[in-house]
BATORTI-419826 format. One record per residue (C-alpha): x, y, z; residue number from 0. Coordinates in nm, 4 decimals, padded with zeros to 6 digits, always signed. Each point is the difference from the previous one (the first is absolute). Last residue first. Layout:
<recs>
<<X Y Z> NUM>
...
</recs>
This chain:
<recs>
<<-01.8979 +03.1916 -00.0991> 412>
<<+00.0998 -00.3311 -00.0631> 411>
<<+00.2187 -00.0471 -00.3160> 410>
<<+00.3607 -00.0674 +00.2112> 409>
<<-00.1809 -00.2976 +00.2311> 408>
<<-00.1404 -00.1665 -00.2252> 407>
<<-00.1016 -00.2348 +00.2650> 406>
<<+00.0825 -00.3022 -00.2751> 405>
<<+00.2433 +00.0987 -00.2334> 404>
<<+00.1977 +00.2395 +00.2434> 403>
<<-00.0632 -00.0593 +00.3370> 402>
<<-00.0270 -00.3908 -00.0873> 401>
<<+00.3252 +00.0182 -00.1943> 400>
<<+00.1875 +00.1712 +00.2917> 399>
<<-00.0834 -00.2766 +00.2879> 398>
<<+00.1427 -00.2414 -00.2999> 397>
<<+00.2355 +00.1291 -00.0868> 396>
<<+00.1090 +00.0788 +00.4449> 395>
<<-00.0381 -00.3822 +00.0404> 394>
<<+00.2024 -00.0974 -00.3116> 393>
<<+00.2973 +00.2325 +00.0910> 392>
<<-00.0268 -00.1783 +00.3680> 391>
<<+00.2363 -00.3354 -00.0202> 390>
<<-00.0662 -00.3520 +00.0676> 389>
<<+00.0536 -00.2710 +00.2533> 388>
<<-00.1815 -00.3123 -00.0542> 387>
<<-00.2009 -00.2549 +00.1056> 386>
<<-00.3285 +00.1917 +00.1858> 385>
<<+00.1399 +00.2506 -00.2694> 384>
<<-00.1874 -00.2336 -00.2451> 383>
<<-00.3250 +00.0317 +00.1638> 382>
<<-00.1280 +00.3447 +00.1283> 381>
<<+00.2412 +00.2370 -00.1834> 380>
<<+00.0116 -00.2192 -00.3131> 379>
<<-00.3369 -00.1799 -00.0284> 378>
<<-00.1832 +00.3223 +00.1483> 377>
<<+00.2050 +00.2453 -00.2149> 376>
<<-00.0347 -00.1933 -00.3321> 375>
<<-00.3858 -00.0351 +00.0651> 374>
<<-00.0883 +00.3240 +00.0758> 373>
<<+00.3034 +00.1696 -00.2770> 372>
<<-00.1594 -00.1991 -00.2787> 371>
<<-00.3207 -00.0016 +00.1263> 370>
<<+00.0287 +00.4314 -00.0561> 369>
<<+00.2339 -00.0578 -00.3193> 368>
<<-00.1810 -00.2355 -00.2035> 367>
<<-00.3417 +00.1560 +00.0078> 366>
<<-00.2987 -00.0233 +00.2143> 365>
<<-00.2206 +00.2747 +00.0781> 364>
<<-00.2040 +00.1711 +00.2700> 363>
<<+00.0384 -00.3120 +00.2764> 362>
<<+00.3735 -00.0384 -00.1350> 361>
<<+00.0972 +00.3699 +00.0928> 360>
<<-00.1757 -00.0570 +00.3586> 359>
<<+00.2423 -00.3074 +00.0352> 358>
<<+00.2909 +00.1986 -00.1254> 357>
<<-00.0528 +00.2772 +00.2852> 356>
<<-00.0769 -00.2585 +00.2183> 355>
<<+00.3370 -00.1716 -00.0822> 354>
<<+00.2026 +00.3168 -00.0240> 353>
<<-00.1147 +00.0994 +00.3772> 352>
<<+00.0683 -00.3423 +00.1014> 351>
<<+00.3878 +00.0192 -00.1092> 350>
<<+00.0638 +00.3517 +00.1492> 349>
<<-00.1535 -00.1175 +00.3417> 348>
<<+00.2615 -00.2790 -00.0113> 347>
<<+00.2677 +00.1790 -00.1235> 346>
<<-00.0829 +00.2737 +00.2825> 345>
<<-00.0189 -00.2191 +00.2650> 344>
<<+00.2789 -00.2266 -00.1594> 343>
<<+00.2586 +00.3134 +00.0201> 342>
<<-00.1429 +00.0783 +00.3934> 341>
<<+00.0753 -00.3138 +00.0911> 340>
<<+00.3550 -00.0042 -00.1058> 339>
<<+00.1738 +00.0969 -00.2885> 338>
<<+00.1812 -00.2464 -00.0853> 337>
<<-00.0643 -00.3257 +00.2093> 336>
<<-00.3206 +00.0805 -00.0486> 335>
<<-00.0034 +00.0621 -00.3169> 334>
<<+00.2084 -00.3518 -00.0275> 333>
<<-00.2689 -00.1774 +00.2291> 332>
<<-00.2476 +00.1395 -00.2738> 331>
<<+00.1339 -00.1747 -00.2923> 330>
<<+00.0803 -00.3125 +00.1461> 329>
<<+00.3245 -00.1458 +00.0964> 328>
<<+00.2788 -00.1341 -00.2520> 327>
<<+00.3093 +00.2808 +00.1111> 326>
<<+00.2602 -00.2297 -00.0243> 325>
<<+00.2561 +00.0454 +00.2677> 324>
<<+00.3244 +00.0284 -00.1518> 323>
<<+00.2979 -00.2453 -00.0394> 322>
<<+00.3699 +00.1531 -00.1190> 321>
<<+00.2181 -00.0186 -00.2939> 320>
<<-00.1103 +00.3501 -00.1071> 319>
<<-00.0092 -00.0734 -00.3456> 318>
<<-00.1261 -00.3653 +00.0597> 317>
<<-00.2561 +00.1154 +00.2064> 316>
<<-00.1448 -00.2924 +00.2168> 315>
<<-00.3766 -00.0264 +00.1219> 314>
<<-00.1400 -00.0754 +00.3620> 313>
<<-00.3606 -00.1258 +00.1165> 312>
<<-00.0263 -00.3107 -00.1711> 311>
<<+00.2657 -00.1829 +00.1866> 310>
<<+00.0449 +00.2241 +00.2985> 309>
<<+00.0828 +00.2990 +00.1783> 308>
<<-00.1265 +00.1639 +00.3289> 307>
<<+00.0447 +00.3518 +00.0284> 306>
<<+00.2819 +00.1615 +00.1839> 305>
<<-00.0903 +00.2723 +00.0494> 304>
<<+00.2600 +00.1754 -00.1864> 303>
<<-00.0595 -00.2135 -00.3064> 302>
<<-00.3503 +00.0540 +00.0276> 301>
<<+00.0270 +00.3571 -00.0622> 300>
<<+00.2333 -00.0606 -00.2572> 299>
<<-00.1741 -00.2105 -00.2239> 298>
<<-00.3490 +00.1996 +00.0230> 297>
<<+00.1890 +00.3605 +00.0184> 296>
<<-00.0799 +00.0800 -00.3829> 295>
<<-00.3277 -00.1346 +00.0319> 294>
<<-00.1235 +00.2299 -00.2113> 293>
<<-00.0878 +00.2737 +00.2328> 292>
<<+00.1478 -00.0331 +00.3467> 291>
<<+00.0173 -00.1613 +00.3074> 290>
<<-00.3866 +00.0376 +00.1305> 289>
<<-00.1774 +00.3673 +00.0791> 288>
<<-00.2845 -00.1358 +00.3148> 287>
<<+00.1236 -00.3358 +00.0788> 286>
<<+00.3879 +00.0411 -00.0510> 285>
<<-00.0464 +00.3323 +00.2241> 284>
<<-00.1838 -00.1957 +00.2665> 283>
<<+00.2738 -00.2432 +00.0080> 282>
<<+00.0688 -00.3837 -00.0563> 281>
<<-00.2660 -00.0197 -00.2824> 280>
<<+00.2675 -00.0930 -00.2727> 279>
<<+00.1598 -00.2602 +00.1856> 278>
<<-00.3198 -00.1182 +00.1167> 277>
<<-00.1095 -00.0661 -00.3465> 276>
<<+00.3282 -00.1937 -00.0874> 275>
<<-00.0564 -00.3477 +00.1313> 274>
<<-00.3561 -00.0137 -00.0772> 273>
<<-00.0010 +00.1205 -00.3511> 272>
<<+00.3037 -00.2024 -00.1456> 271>
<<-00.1448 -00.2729 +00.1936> 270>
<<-00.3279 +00.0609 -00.1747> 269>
<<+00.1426 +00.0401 -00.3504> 268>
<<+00.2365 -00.3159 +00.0323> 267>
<<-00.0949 -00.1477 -00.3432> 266>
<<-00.3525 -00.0008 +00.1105> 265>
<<-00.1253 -00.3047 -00.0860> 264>
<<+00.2565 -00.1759 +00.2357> 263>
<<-00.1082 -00.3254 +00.0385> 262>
<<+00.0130 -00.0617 -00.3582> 261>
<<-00.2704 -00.2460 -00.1194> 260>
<<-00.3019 +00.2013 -00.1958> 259>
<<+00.2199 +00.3414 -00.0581> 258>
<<+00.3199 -00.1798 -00.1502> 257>
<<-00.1932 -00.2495 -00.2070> 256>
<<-00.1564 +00.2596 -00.1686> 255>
<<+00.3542 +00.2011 -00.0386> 254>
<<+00.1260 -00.2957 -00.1608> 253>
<<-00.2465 -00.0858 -00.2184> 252>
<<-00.0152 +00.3533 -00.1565> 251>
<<+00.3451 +00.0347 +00.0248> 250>
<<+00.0020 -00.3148 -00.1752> 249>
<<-00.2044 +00.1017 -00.3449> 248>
<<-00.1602 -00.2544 -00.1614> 247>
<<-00.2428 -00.2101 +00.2379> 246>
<<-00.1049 +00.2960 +00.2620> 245>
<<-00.0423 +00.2503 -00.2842> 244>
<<-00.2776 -00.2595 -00.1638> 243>
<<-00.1714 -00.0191 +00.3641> 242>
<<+00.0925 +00.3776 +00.0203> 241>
<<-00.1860 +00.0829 -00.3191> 240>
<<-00.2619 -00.2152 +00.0240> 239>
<<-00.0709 +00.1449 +00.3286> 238>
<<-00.0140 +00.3206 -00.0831> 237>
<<-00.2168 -00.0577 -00.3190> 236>
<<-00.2043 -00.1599 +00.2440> 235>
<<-00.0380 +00.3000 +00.2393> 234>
<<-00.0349 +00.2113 -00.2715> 233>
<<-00.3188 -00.1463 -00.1367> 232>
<<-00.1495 -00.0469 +00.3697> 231>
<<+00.0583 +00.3476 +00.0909> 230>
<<-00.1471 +00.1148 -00.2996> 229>
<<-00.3079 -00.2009 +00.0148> 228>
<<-00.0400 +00.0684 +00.3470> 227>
<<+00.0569 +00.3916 -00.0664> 226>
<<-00.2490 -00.0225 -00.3404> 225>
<<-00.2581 -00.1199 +00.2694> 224>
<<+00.0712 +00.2704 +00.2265> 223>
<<-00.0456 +00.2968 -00.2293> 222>
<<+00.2369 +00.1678 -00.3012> 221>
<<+00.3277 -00.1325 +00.1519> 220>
<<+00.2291 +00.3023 -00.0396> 219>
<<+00.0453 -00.0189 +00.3899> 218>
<<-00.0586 -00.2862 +00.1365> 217>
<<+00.2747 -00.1563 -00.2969> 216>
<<+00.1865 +00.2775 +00.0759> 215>
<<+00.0372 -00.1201 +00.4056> 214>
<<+00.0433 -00.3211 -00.1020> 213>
<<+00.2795 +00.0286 -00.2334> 212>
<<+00.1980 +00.2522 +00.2624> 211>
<<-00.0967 -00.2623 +00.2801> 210>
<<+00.2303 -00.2652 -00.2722> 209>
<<+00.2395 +00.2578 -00.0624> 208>
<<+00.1270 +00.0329 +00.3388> 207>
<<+00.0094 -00.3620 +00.0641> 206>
<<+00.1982 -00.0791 -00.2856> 205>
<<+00.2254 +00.3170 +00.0465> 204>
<<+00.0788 -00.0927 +00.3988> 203>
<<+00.0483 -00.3407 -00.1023> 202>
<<+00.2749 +00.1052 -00.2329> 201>
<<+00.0830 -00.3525 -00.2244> 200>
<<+00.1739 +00.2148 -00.2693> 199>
<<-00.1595 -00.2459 -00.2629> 198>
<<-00.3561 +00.0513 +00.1790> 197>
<<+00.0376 +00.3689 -00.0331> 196>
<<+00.0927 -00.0144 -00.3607> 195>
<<-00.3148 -00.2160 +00.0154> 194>
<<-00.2162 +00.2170 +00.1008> 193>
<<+00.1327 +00.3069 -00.2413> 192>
<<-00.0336 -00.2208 -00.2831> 191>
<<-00.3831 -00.1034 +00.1103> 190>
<<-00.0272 +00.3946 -00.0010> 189>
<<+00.0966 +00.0511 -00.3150> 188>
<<-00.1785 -00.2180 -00.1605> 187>
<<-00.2672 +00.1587 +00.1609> 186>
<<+00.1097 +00.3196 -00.1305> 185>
<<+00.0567 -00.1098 -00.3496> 184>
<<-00.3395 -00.1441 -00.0610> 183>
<<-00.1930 +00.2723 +00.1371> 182>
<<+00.1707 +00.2417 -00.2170> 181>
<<-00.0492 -00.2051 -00.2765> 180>
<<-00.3987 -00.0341 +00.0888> 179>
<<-00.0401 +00.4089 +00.0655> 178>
<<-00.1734 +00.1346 +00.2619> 177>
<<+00.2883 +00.0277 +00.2282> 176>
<<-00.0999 -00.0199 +00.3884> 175>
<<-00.0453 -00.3396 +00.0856> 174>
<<+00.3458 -00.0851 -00.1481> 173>
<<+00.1247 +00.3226 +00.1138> 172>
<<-00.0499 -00.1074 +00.3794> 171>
<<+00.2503 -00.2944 -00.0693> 170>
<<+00.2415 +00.2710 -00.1500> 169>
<<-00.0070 +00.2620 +00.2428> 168>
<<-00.0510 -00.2577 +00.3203> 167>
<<+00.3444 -00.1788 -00.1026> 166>
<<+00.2236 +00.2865 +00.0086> 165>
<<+00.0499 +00.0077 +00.3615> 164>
<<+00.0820 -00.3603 +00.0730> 163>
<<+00.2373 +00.0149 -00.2807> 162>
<<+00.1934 +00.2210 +00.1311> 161>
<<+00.0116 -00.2055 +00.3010> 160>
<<+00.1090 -00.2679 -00.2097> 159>
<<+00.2613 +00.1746 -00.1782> 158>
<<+00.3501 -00.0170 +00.1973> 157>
<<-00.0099 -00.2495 +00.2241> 156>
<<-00.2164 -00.2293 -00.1985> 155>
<<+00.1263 +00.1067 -00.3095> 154>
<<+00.3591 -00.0594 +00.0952> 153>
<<-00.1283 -00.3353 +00.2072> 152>
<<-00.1352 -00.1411 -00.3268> 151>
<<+00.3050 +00.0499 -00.1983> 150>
<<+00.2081 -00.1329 +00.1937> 149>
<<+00.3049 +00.1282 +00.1853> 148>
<<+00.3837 +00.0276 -00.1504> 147>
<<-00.1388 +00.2853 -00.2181> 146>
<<+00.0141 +00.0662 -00.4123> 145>
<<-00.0747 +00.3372 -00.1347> 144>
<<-00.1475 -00.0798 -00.3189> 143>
<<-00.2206 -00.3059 +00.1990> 142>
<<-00.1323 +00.2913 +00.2336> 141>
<<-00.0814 +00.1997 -00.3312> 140>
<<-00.1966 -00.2709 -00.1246> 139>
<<-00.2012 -00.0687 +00.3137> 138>
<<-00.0505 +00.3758 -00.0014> 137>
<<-00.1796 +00.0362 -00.3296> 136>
<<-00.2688 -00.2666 +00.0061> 135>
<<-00.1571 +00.0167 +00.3409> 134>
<<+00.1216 +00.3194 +00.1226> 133>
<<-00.0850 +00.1760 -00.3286> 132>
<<-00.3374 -00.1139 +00.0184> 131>
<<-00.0696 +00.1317 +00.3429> 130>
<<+00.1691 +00.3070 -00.1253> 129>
<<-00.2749 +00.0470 -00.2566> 128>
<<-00.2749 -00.0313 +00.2150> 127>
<<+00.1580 +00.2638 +00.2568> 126>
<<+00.0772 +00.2380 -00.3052> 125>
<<-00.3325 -00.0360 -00.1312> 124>
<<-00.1617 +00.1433 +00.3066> 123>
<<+00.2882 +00.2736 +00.0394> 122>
<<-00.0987 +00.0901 -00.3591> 121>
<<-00.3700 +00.0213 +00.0080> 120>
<<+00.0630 +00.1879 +00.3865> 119>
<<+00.2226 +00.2872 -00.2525> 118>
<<-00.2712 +00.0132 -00.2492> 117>
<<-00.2780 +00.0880 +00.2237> 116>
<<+00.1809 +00.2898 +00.1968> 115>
<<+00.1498 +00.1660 -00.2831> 114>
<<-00.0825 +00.3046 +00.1262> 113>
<<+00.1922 -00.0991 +00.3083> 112>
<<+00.3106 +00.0327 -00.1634> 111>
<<+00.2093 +00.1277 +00.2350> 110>
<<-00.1760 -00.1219 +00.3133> 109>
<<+00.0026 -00.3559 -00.1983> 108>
<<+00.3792 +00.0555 -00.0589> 107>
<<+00.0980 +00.1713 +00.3810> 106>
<<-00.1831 -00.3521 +00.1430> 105>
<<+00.2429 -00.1683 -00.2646> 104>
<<+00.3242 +00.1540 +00.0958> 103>
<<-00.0938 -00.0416 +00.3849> 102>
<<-00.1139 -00.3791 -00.0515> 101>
<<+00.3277 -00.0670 -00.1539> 100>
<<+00.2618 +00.1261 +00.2815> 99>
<<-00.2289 -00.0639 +00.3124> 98>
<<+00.1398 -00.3956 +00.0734> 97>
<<+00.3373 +00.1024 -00.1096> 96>
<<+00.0513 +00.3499 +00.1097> 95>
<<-00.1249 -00.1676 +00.3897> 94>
<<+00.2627 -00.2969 -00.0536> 93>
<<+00.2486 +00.2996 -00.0250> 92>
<<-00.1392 +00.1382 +00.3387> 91>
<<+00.0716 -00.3218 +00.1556> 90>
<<+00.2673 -00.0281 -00.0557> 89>
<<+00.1547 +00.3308 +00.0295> 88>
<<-00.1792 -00.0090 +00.3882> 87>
<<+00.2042 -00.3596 +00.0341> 86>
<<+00.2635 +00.1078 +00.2702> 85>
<<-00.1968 -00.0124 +00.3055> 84>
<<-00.3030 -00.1775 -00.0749> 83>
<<-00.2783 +00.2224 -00.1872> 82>
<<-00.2424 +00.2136 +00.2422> 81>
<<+00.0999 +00.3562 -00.0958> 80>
<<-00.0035 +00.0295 -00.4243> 79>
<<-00.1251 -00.3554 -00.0863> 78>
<<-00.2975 +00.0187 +00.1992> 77>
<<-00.1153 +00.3800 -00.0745> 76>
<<+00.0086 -00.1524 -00.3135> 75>
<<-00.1760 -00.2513 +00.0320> 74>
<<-00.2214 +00.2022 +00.2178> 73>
<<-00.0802 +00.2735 -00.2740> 72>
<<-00.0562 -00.3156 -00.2218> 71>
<<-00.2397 -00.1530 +00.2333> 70>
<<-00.2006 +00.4056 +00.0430> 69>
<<+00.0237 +00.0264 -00.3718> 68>
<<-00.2074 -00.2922 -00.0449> 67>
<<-00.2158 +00.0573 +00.3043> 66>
<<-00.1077 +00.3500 -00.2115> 65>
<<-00.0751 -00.1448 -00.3129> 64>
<<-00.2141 +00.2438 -00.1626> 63>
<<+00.0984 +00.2993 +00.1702> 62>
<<+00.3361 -00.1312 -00.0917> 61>
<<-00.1125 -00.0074 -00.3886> 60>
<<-00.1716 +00.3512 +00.0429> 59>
<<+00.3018 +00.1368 +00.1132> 58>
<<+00.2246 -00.1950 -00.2841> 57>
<<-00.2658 +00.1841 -00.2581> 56>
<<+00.0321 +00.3524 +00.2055> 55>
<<+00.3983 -00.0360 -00.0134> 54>
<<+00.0508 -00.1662 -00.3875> 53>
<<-00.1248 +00.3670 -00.1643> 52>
<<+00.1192 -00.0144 -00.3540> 51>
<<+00.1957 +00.2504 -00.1807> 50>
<<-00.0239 -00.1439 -00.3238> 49>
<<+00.3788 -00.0044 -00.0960> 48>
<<+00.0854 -00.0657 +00.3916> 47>
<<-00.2519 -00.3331 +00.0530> 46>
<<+00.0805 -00.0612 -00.3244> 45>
<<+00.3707 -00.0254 +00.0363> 44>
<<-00.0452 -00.1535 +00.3612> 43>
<<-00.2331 -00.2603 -00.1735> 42>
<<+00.2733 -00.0874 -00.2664> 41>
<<+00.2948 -00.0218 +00.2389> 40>
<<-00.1614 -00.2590 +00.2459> 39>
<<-00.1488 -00.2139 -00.2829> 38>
<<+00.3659 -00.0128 -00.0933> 37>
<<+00.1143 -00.1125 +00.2943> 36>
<<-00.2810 -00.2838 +00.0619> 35>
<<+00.0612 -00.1168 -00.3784> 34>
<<+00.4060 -00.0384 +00.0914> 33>
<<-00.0959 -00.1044 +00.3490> 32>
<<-00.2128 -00.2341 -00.1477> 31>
<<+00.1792 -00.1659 -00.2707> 30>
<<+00.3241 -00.0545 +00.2257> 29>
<<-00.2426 -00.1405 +00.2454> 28>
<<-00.1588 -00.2609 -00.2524> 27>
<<+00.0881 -00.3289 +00.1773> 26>
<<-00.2479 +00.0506 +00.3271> 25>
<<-00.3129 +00.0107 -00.1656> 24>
<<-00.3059 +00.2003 +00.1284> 23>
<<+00.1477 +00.3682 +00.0395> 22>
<<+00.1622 -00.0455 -00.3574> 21>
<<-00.3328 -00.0621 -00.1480> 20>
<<-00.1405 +00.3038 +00.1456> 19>
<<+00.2908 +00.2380 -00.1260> 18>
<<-00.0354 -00.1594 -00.3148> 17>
<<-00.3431 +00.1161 -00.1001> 16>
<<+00.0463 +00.3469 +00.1770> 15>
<<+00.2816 +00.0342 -00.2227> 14>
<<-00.1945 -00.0998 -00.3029> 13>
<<-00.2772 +00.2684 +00.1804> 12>
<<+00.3353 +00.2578 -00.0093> 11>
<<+00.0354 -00.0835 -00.3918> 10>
<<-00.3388 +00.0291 -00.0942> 9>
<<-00.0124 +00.3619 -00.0997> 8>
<<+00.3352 +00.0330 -00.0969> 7>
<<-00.1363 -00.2748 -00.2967> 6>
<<-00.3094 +00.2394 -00.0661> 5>
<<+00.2465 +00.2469 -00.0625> 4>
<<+00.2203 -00.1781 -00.2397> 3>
<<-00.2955 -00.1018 -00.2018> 2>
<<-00.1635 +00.3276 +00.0143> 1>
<<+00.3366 +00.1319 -00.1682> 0>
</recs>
């Protein structure tokens, strides 16, 4: 009987578990909506059988993070009355699916904020763990599934900027854990994780990862000489491992010989930028709400206004036997582009709030989580989206795991 209970007992933190890893990977949705669902059902049943009070801890949680309700109170706000005619469903659907998951676990950790502690252990492991499943499990899986395109580019396009996130857990664990196996495994680790990135040949990821590697090496560094020595240690190791990267693997060569002699380094990003920036800023109301959440009016809009299309700049659906405009500018053009001005205010104030919150954390105590989530949101918000486009379900995690595990938010009096 015990046995059976204690097994209830650690079924919705399983959940949790997979819930976390499904959010990082892109080929385990039918696993996470399943775990996401049933998470759902198990903390309403508590919440209901114990007779919990969610209200005062979600009002403590927006009191708390008051800019971050205020950006998703405008997205929504956005996607409700400013969308491009005919796209409001759209856009409100690409709203469920950005908010979906981080509403079902920030009503978890209200849920069971007693078991504060053990639920950030898990999330922590979770991210560590998924790295490792992304570098040996989804390869496999791709192969199982078979595609007409490469290997390389499906990770690269669909798991580098994953990987770009998950990197700072595991390379800050290696300083972390006291234990020598421990230590072992995450740095191997982390030299598979750079060169997974390397294979893919994403210079946004390279580049993003290498500040994230500095910026944990000053920070777990124990004074400035072990920094140098660091710094110097792991910037030969890098380089052995590119230089021996750069003579086996082609991509690798390739995409090295792509950034030194290409004229266009690139790949069409600024003339993507320049030509349809004005589009999108051609009226006040553009400027101050954007076109819609999502970018469910990006093709469309510039269809009608007659953007400027070329090589590079356009993509073909086979299913809709038409060309699109691909959507390949930075981060923070698309919020604007969005949203508006007012949307990348408030992201923007949102985002510096949760640093200096995480930076004060850090100055207190260390652990895996707080440089975790400093150095995965400044390589990834700050770097890699200078590349790439990317969704907002990781911004709003992460704005809520700081509140929670490190504000502690729900236990302040």
């Amino acid at each position: 009987m015990n046995n059976i209970r204690n097994v209830i007992n650690q079924f919705p933190f399983l959940l949790l578990f997979l819930v976390t890893l499904g959010m990082f990977t892109n080929d385990t949705q039918g696993v996470l909506n399943v775990s996401a669902a049933l998470l759902f059902l198990y903390t309403l049943y508590i919440i209901i059988t114990k007779k919990i009070n969610v209200f005062s801890a979600l009002i403590q949680l927006i009191k708390g993070r008051k800019f971050l309700f205020l950006f998703c109170i405008w997205c929504l706000l956005c996607a409700i009355f400013f969308t491009y005619s005919g796209f409001m469903k759209d856009a409100l659907k690409a709203l469920f699916d950005d908010w979906r998951y981080v509403v079902i676990l920030t009503l978890f950790l209200i849920t069971f904020q007693h078991d504060e502690i053990k639920s950030k252990n898990i999330i922590t492991y979770a991210l560590i763990v998924t790295l490792a499943f992304i570098i040996f499990i989804v390869p496999i899986l791709k192969l199982i599934k078979g595609s007409d395109m490469a290997m390389y580019l499906q990770l690269r396009y669909g798991f580098a900027h994953y990987m770009t996130l998950l990197f700072p857990f595991t390379f800050s664990a290696f300083f972390i854990f006291e234990k020598a196996k421990l230590k072992i495994l995450m740095l191997c680790l982390s030299i598979m994780a750079f060169l997974f990135l390397l294979y893919t040949g994403s210079r946004g990821g390279f580049l993003s990862i290498t500040i994230e590697s500095l910026i944990i090496l000053f920070l777990l560094s124990k004074n400035n000489k072990k920094f140098l020595l660091n710094i110097f240690s792991f910037m030969l190791l890098g380089m052995t491992i590119i230089i021996i990267s750069y003579f086996t693997i082609p991509q690798v060569k390739n995409k090295v010989e792509q950034t030194l002699y290409s004229k266009d380094i690139t790949s069409t990003r600024d003339k993507i930028a320049i030509s349809r920036f004005p589009i999108f800023m051609q009226t006040h109301l553009n400027q101050l709400v954007g076109v819609g959440y999502g970018s469910v009016a990006y093709d469309q809009y510039l269809k009608d206004n007659n953007a400027l299309q070329f090589q590079g700049g356009m993509g073909y659906s086979k299913s809709r036997n038409e060309s699109f405009y691909n959507n390949d500018e930075p981060f923070f053009l698309n919020i604007l582009y969005n949203i508006g001005s007012i949307g990348l205010f408030l992201f923007c104030i949102t985002f510096f709030i949760n640093i200096k919150d995480l930076i004060k954390s850090i100055k207190i105590e260390k652990n895996i989580l707080n440089v975790g989530l400093l150095v995965s949101s400044i390589g990834y918000f700050l770097v890699y989206c200078l590349f790439e486009f990317i969704f907002l379900d990781i911004f709003i995690l992460y704005n809520i795991l700081t509140a929670i595990f490190i504000n502690r938010v729900l236990t302040k009096k």
